[in-house]
Every structure is written in C-alpha cells, then in structure tokens.
N, C-alpha and C positions, 0 to 999 in steps of 0.2 A: 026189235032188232032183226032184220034178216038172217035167214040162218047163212051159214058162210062154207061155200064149197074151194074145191083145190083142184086144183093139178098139176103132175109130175110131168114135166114133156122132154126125152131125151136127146142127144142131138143127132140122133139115128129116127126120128119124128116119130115114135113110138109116146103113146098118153096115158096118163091114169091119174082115173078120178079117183078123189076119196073128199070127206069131211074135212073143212077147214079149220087148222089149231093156231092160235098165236096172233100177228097181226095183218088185219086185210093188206099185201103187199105181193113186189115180184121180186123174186132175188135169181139170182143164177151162180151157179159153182159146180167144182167136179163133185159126183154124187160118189160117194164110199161109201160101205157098211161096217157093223160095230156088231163084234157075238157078245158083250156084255149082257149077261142078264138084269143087272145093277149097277147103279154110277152112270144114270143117265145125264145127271145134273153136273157132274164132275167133268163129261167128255161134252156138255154145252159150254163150257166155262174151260175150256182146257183151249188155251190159242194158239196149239199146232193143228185145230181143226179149221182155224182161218181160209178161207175161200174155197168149203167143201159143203155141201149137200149132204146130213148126215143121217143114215138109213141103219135103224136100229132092225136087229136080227130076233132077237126076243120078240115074243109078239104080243107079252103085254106092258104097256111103259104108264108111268104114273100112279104107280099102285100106294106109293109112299108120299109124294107129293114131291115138295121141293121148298130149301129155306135155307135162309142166308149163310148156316155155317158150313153146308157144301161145296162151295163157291171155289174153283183152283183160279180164277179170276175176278176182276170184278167188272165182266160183262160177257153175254152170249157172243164165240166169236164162229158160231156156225152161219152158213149163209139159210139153212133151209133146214127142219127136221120132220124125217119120215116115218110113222111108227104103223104097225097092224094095227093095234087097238091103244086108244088112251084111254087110263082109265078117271075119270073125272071128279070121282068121291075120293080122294086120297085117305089113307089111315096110318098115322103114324103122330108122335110124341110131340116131333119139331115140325112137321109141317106148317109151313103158310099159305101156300096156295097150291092149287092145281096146277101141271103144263100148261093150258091154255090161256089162262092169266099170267102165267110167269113168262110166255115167250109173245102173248101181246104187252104189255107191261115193256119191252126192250124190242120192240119194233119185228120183230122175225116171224117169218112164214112157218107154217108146218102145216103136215098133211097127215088125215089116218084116216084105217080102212083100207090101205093099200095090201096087196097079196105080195110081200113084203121079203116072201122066200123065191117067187118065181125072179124078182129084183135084184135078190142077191145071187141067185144061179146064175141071170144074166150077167151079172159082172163079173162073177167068174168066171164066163167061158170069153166075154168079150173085155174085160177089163175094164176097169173104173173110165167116168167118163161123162161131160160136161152133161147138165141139166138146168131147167128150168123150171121152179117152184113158183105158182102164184096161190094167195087163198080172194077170194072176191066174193061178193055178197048180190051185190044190183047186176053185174052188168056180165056176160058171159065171157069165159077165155079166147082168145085168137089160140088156133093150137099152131096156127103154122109162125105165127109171129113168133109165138114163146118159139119152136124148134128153131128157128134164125138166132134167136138170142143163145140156146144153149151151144150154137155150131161157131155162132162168135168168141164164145169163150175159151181162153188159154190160158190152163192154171199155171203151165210151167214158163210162162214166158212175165210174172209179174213175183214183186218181191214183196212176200208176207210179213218178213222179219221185221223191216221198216216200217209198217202198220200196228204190229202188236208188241213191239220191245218199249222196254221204258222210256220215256221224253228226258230223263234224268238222270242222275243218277241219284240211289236213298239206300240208307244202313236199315238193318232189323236184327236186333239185337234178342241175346239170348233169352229163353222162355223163362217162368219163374219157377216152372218145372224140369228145368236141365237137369240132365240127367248123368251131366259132368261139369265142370268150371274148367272148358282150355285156354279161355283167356287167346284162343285165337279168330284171325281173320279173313275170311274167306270171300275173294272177287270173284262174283257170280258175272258172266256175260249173259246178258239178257236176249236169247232168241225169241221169249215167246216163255218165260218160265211158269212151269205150275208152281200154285202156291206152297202145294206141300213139302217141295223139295227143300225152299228156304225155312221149313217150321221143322224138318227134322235135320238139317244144321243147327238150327236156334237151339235145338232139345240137348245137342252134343259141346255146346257151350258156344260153339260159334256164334260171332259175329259176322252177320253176309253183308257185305256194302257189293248194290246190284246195279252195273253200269250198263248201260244201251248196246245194246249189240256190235255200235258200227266205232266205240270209244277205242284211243288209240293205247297202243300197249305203254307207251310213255303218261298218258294219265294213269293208269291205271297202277303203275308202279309205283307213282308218285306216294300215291296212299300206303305205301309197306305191305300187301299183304303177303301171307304165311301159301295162300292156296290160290289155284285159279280153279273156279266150275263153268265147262261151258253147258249152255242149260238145252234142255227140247224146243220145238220150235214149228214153225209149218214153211211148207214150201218145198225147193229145189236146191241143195249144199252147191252144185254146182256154179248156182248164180253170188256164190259169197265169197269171192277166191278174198276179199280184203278182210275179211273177218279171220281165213284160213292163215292169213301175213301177221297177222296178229297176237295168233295163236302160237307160232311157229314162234316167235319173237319170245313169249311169256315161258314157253312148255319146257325151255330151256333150265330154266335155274327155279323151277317150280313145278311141286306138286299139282297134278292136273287132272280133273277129273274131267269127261264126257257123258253125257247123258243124251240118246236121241238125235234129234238132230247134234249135238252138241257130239256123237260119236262118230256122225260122220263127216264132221266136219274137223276132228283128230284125225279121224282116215286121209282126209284131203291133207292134211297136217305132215303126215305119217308116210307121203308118196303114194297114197292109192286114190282110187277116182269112185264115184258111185253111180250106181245104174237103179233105174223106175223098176221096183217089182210090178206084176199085173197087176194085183186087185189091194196087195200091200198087206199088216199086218194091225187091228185094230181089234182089242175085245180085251179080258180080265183072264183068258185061259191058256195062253201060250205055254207050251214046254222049252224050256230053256236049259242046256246039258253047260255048267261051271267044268271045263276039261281040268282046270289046277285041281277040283275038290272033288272033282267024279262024283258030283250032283248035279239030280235035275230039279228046277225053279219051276214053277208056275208064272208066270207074269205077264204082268201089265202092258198094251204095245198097242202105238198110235203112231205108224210113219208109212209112208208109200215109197220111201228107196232105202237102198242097201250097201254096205262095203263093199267093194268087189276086191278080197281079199288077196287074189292074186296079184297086186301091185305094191303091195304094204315090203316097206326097206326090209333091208336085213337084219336092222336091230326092232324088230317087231315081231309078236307073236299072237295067234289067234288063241283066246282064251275061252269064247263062247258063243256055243253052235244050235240055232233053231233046230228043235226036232223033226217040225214038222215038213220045214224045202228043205232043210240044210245050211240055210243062209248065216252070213254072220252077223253075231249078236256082242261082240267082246274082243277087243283088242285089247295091249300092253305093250310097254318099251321092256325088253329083256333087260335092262339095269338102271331104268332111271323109273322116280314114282310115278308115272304116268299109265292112266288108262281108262277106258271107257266104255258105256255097254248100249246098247240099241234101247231096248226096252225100259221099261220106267219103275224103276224101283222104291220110289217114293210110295206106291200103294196106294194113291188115292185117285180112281178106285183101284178093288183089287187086292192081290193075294198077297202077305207080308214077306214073301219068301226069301226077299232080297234087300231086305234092309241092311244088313253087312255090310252092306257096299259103301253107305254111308260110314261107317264106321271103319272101315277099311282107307277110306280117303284121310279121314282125322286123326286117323297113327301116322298118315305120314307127315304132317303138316310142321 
C-alpha cells in the first residue's frame, strides 16, 4: 500500500505538509483548535463540530485508542482532523482500534506531523478560518486548487443543525441505574445533541422523548411534557430565528433548560442577539465563575459565538461569567424556571464540575 501524505492548505494559501491519517479523501471546513488534552474521540463524535477542520492542541493524540463506548454520536461529524503526533500502538483496556483505522473506517481525512502550535497562534491572532484537508497516496496535491476550495467555503452562511438533528423523533428512557425514579418527561430539541446529556437525564429518572430541531412547539406539547431542553449544536444561532419562535412559544409555561447552542438560542429567546468570538472557546479547561454560588467551574466548551449580553430584557439576568474574556456563559429569567449556560456540563469529556445543573433543571420540573 502507498504510504499516504496530506495537506493543510488555508484560505490565505499558506500549506502544510504532514503524514496522512484516516481516509484517502478532500474535505474542506472552518479549521478551529481544541486545548483538550483527552476526549479526543468524544469531540469527533460531538455534532456541534459539524463543518469544522478540527486541530488538536495537545501534541500527542491516540495514546488510548478509541472504542465504541466513547461515542457522544453515532458518526465522525468533523470535516478533517489535525494532530502533532499520532500515536499508533494505542494502550488501553477498551480499546479497538487506532485513529487511523477509526477515521478511515468513516471516510474522514486527517493529517499529523503538523507543527500544530505555530496553527494555533495563527488563529489566534487571525481568527479561525476556512481550510483544506486532503490525505492522498499516488498522485500529488494541487495546492493552489485546494486554496480555491478553502476561499469558497462559508461556514456561516450554511445550516448544520438540519444535517445533524434527529430525522424523528425517539424516547430514551430511564437507566437501570437511576439514581431517582421522577417518573418525569423531558422534550429535548435536537440541535445536534451529545449523547451524554440524554444518559444523565436518564440517570435522574427522566424520561427524554428527543424531537428534531425544526419540530413545531404544537407537536411537541401534544406529548405532555414536564420540561423543555434545548440541546448544543454547530453552526450560526442567528440563522434559527424559527427554532428561536419556538422556544419563545414553549419557555412560557415550562421549565427550560439551555445548553450551548441551545443558550444561545434562549439569548435570541430572551431579546438579545449573538456575535462570532475570534478563535471561540473549545477544550476540557475553561474557568467559569456561577455569580448565584460565587464559584468557579472548570468546564467543558465547544461554540465559536456568544451572548451579547447587553440586549437580554429586563426580566433577565446574567448568572455566569468566562474568566478568561469575560464573555457570557449563563443566563436566567428573574422569576420563571428558566435558564441556561454556554458550556457543556454533561462532562463528556471533561471536568464534572457542573453536573448540578442537571440536577437543578429536575427540581423544577
């Protein structure tokens, strides 16, 4: 078999070569990075990464391998992944296979050997930003064709949500390990949800019946339930204002949780608007300051925009503030059970800091 090379080509026509992982293919998406040292397998399978080029910051990926109960989906919804070094012998209990059978196995490109921190300075100082991933074996890359392709791409002008929300709607009922019996039921809207977030409902006794993102708030009533969740997701809040009518319709006479996109899309909810941070917020290590309990969280955070808090009504209050811009991370309605946080407190991956929250949605229900 040939051996199989890559390249990164950006749409500023900048290249970089490295060793090809996964499968001979060309994909194109906005390139972000990820400070996760671990849960490499969780932010492949996590479908708010849908139509991005995902450039790991750790520089050594693979050390554990990768296997089926990692999985926050059930498919790779990166367009391309980048690492410094993969590592090929995996060691670990559950392992099944290496990255580079796991990500040719599901069609996707990836690249290593890249110098992976000059990459990420770079998007720091210019902002995240369309690329081109091919791995190829026989025949050599076009670098000026790939840069055509990354300069064609526009991540904010295409909607991911209708790509990775459910086709249906399906219930998933409590674990055998619950760790309550509420005997309630909780409407997840489907942005793009990780797995874990419906497995620790399940754990709290919930019942999650998980409907498509674009379902209208009249189905959705129809079923009784006690709570709404809107879930994480990829893309631009701004391109959802029917999702946001929705909401608005439901948040009324129901407890309502946000998570991620699903907070800011409360925000749009709530009268405020969201703006593109630069380079965004991705990794297992964020500080996150709870102003109600004057604690800070460590947490989990996968989104490229933000609340821009200064438009949120009068009956709205900002509950929780990134440490490291400031940015917000937490709304609430001053007297109704309504609220919802940026970051991803399901933990998978990542720090458990924020499990509460979970638990906090289920007293109001």
């Amino acid at each position: 078999m040939a051996e199989k090379k890559a390249v990164l080509v950006l749409s500023d026509g900048s290249a970089y070569f490295g060793e090809g992982l996964g499968a001979p293919s060309m994909r194109t998406g906005e390139l972000v990075f990820n400070t996760g040292m671990t849960g490499y397998q969780e932010a492949l399978t996590d479908p708010s990464y849908a139509g991005q080029i995902l450039l790991m910051t750790y520089p050594l990926i693979g050390n554990y391998g990768l296997s089926g109960e990692w999985m926050e989906s059930d498919k790779v919804h990166v367009e391309g992944f980048c690492v410094r070094q993969d590592y090929g012998h995996p060691h670990h209990i559950k392992c099944e296979r290496n990255l580079d059978r796991y990500l040719a196995d599901r069609g996707v490109p990836g690249i290593s050997g890249l110098d992976t921190r000059a990459l990420t300075r770079k998007i720091r100082e210019h902002g995240v930003m369309p690329a081109a991933l091919e791995v190829f074996e026989e025949k050599e890359a076009d670098i000026s064709a790939l840069a055509e392709k990354a300069r064609a791409t526009d991540y904010s002008k295409l909607d991911f949500v209708e790509k990775v929300s459910a086709g249906k709607m399906y219930s998933s009922h409590p674990s055998s390990n619950a760790q309550t019996v509420s005997g309630k039921k909780v409407a997840l809207i489907d942005c793009g949800v990780k797995g874990n977030i419906v497995r620790e409902l399940n754990k709290r006794g919930c019942e999650v019946l998980v409907f498509p993102a674009f379902t209208k708030a009249d189905e959705i009533l129809s079923f009784s339930p006690d709570g709404i969740l809107v879930s994480n997701g990829p893309g631009d809040p701004a391109r959802l204002p029917s999702i946001v009518g929705q909401i608005q319709i439901l948040m009324k006479d129901y407890p309502t949780f946000g998570i991620c996109l699903g907070h800011q899309l409360l925000g749009w909810a709530a009268g405020s608007k969201t703006y593109k941070l630069k380079f965004g917020h991705r990794g297992g290590n964020h500080p996150v300051l709870d102003k109600k309990m004057n604690r800070v969280a460590i947490t989990t955070q996968n989104h490229g925009f933000a609340v821009d808090e200064r438009h949120l009504g009068a009956d709205w209050e900002i509950t929780h503030v990134n440490l490291n811009d400031r940015t917000n991370e937490g709304i609430a309605h001053k007297s109704l059970p309504i609220f919802s946080v940026q970051y991803h407190p399901e933990a998978h991956p990542g720090p458990r800091d924020s499990m509460y929250l979970f638990d906090q949605f289920v007293k109001t229900l």
